[in-house]
N, C-alpha and C positions, 0 to 999 in steps of 0.2 A: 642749261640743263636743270630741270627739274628735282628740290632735295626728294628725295626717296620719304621722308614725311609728310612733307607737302602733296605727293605722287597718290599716299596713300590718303591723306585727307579728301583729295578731290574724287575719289574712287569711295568712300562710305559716306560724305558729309550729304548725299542725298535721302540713304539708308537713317542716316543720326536724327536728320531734320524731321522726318516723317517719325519714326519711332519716336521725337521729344515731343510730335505736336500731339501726338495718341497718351502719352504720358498728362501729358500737358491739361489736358482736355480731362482725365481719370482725376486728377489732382485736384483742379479745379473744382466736380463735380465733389470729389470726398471733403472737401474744405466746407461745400454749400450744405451737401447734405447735414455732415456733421456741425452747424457753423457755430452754435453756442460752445462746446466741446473744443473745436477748433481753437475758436477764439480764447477761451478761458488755457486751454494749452500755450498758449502765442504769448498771453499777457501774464502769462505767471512769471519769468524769471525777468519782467518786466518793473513788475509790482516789487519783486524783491531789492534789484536794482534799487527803484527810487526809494523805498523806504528807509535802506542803507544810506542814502544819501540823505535823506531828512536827518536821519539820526545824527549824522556826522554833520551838517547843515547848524543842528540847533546845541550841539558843543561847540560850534562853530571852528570847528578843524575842514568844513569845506564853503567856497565860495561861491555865490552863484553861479547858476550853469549857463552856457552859451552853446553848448553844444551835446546831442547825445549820438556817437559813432555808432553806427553797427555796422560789423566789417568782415566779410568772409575771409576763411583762411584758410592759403591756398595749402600748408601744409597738413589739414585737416582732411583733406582731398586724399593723400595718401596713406593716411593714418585709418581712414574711414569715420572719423568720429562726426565729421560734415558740420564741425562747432562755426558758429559766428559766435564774434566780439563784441559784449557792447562795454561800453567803455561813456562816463559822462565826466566832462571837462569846463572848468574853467575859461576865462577868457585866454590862460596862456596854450589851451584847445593842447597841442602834442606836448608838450613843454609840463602841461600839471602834474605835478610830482606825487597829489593826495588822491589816487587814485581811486573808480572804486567804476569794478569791471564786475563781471560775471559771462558767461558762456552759455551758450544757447544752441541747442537743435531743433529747426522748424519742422514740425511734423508733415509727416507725408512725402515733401519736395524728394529727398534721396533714396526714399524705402525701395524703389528699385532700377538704382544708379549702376549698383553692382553686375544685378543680372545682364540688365541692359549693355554694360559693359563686355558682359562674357560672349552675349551672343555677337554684337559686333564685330569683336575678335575671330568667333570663328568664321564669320563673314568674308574678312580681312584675309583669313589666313587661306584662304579657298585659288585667292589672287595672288599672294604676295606670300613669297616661299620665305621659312628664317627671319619671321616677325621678329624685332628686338626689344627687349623691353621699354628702352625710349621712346620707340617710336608710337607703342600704344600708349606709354606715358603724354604723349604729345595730342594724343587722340582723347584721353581721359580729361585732359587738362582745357581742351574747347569742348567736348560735353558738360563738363562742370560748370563753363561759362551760361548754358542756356538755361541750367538752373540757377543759376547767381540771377541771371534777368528777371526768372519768374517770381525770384524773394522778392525783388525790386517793386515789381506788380502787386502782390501782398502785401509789403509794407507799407505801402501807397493806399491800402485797401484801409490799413489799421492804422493809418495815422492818428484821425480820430479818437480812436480807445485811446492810445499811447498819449495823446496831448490832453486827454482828460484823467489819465493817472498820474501824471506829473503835475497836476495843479499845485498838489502841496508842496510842493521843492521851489527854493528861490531860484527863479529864473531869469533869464534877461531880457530884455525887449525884441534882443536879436535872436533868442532863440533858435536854435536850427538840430531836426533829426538828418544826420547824414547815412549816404550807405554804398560802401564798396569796399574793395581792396584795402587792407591793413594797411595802414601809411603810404597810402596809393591813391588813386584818383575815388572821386566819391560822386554822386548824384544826392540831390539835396531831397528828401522826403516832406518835410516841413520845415515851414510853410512851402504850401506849394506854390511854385512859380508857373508863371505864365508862360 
């Protein structure tokens, strides 16, 4: 037997897929339109990040970097504030204790997550009598997944910028932008891999 979440997944994840590719497509377009704007939004808490780290860098309270995280957080998701982490590390990567993070919301990707959200629901509820809150919880939390994808696409886009504003920061050879889940699985943004 089918979970009754599952039941209702397979009953809107046709509605979700279609409504994210129309999103999808709106996003992309306001990114290109707007893209100097875009970008100067993207790389500003960027810019702040490393400078922070030069700073600290040349009193020498931090060590070269090996790594710069950027990590969606899934409890941002219900919060609404839709922050990623970035976060840049030493060689001991989770283990660096001289931290130096900041928080970031990618413009556009969630601007409307919400509504998106509500109309689905009322979708859902057309079918499925005594919606429970987890179970749109369940429903919220794989729509937040195809936005998490399309940052993935983005920041793939701006690697470039991002490894040309880190020039000033002692880095390592091994250098690596990662990006996913807070101390969870990552996908490597830079260098890119074959």
């Amino acid at each position: 037997m089918m979970d009754r979440r599952e039941e209702i997944l397979a009953y809107i994840q046709p509605e979700m897929e279609q409504r994210f590719t129309e999103r999808a497509k709106k996003i992309l377009a306001l990114c290109e339109g707007n893209s100097e704007q875009f970008v100067a939004d993207c790389l500003a808490p960027f810019i702040d990040l490393f400078a922070r780290c030069i700073d600290l860098q040349k009193q020498g309270e931090k060590e070269e970097i090996h790594y710069l995280c950027i990590s969606h957080l899934m409890s941002s998701i219900f919060t609404g504030s839709y922050h990623l982490r970035l976060d840049l590390y030493s060689h001991l990567y989770l283990l660096d204790e001289n931290e130096v993070i900041t928080y970031w919301t990618v413009p556009y990707i969630f601007d409307s997550f919400t509504d998106d959200l509500l109309s689905l629901e009322a979708i859902i509820k057309k079918r499925f009598i005594r919606l429970r809150p987890f179970e749109m919880e369940h429903i919220k939390l794989i729509y937040a997944k195809y936005h998490f994808d399309l940052i993935t696409h983005l920041l793939k886009e701006l690697a470039d910028y991002m490894e040309a504003l880190g020039e000033s920061m002692e880095k390592a050879k091994e250098y690596k932008v990662l990006y996913g889940e807070l101390w969870g699985e990552c996908v490597t943004i830079f260098p890119v891999e074959e």
